[in-house]
N, C-alpha and C positions, 0 to 999 in steps of 0.2 A: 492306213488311210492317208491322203495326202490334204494339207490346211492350209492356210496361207498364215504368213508372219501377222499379220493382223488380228487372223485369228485367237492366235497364242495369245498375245498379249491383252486383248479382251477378256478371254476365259481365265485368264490368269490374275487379272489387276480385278474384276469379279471378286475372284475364291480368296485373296487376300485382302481386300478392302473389308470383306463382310468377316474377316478375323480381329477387328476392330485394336491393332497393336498402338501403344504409344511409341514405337520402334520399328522403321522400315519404312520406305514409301512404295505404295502398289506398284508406281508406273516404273521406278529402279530395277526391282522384283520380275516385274513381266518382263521387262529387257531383260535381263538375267537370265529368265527361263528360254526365250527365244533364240538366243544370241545361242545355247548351248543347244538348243533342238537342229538350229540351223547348221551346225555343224556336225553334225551324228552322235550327237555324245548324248541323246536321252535326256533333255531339259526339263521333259512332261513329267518325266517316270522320275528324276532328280525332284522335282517339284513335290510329288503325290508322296514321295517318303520323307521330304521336309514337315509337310501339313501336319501331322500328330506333334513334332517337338514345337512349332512357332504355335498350334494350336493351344501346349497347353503349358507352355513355358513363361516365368515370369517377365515381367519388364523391369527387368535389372540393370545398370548402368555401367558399361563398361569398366573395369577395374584395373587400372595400370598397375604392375606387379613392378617393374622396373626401368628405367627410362636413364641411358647416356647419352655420349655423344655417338652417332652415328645407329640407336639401336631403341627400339623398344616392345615389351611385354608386354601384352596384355591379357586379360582372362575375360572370355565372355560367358562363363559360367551356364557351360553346359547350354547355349543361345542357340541358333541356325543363323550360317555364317549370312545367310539372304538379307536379314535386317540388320544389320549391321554394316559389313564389307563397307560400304560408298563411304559413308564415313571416316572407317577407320583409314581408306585409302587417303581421302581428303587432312585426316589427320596428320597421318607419313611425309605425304608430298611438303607439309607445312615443317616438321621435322625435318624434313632433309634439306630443305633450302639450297642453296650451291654444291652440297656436298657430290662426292662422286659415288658414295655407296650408303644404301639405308639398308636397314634389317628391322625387320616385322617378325616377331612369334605372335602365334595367336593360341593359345590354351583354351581347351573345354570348348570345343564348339563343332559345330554339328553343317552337315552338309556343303561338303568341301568345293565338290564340284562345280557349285551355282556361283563361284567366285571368279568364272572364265569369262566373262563380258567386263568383266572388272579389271583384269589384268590385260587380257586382251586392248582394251582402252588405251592402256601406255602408251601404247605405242604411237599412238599420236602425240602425244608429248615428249617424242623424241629415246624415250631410256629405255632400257634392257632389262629383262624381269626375268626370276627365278622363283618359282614357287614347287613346295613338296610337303609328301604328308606320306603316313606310313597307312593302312588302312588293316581292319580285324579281320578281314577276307579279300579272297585274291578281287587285285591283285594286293600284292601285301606294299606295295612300294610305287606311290607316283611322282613323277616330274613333269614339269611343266617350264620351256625355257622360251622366252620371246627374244630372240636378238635386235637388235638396232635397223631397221629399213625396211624389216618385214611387219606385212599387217597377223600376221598368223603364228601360233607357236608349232613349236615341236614339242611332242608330250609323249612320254617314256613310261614305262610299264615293268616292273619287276616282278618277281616269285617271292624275294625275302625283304623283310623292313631293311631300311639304309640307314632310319634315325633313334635317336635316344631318346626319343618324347613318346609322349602318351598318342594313342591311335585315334585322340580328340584333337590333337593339336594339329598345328599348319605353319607354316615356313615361308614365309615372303620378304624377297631382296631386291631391290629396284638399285640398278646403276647406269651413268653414266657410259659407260664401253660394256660390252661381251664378255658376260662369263665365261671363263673355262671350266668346261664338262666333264674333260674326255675322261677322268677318271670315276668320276660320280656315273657314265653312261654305260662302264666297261660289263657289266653284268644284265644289262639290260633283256627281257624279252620280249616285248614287242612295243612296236614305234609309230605312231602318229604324225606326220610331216605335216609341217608348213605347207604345202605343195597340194598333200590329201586334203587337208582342212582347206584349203582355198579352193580346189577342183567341189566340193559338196558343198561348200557356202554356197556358190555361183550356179549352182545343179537348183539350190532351196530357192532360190530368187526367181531361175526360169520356171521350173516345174513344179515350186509348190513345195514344201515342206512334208515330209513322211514323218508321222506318229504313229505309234501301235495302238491298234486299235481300242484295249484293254485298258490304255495307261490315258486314250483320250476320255474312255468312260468316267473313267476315276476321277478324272478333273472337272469334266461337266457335273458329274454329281457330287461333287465337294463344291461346287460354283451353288448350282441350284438349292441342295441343301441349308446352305447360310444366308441366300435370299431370302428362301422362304422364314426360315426362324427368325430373319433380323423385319421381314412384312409382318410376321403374328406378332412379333414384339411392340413394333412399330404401329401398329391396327390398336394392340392393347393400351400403349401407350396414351394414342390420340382419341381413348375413348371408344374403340373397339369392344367388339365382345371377344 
């Protein structure tokens, strides 16, 4: 079915607002999900298999495991990267100050994907972004690289893991100049342009956003569902029967 960007983030800032988190703000989150529907990557269906871990996952406070100069750990204990990310990006950026390269690991966290409006952003502030993560099914190996003067990344796809972390963790490098790739891309099997993502951003803006049609059920009924339970709460609450 085809939705408009408005839509998304309605049905989305909804199904998370009535998740009631001391962690994550709805209207970040909706961006988040749009931003990655809008470029064919499944933002809705990226969303629908978040909602079980932020549904029932603590509010735990990020845990810095270790921190130098140019680099920092952190553990979001088994978290969805949705409520967190904006932050932790805000964090880095304040870490990196003048520097020419920062380095982010991110441990035990869930929902990789929904971190593409995040990185994506950079690029209005000028820097070049690398981000990778290995995954428990194909593909087993992604890459994600934003150069310097493009609004769009290239995002790379493997058959075998590339890294030595857990298939929870995530890999994020913000610098100054362009990374070189060519060796990290040499086994690569299928590629996502800069180019493809800008031609379907600009398709979603004219024509409307394409969602399947399964995956929009799932979200109107995980919207409506916490409505209703947070109106009988709410009913009960104020005195309700």
């Amino acid at each position: 079915m085809i939705v408009s960007r408005n839509e998304i983030v309605s049905m989305v800032y909804k199904a998370f607002s009535g998740l009631h988190r001391e962690v994550g703000e709805a209207d970040l989150v909706a961006t988040m999900v749009a931003e990655l529907q809008m470029a064919g990557l499944d933002g809705v269906g990226q969303f629908n298999n978040a909602t079980p871990y932020i549904l029932t996952e603590q509010d735990t406070p990020i845990e810095i495991m270790h921190q130098d100069i140019g680099e920092v750990s952190l553990n979001l204990h088994d978290s969805s990267l949705a409520c967190h990310l904006p932050a932790v990006m805000d964090y880095a950026l304040e870490l990196m100050d003048n520097r020419d390269h920062f380095k982010v690991t991110l441990h035990n966290c869930h929902n990789r994907w929904l971190a593409y409006s995040e990185l994506v952003s950079l690029a209005a502030k000028g820097l070049a972004c690398l981000a990778k993560w290995d995954n428990g099914t194909a593909p087993k190996h992604t890459l994600f690289t934003l150069n310097q003067g493009f609004v769009y990344p290239d995002i790379y796809f493997f058959d075998e893991r590339q890294t030595r972390h857990d298939t929870n963790d995530m890999v994020i490098e913000l610098a100054t100049s362009n990374f070189d790739i060519e060796q990290e891309i040499e086994h690569f099997r299928h590629k996502i342009s800069t180019d493809e993502l800008y031609e379907t951003h600009q398709r979603a803006w004219k024509q409307g956003i394409y969602v399947d049609d399964e995956q929009w059920a799932i979200l109107k009924q995980t919207a409506a569902a916490i409505l209703v339970e947070n109106s009988e709460a709410s009913s009960k609450g104020a005195g309700g029967v």
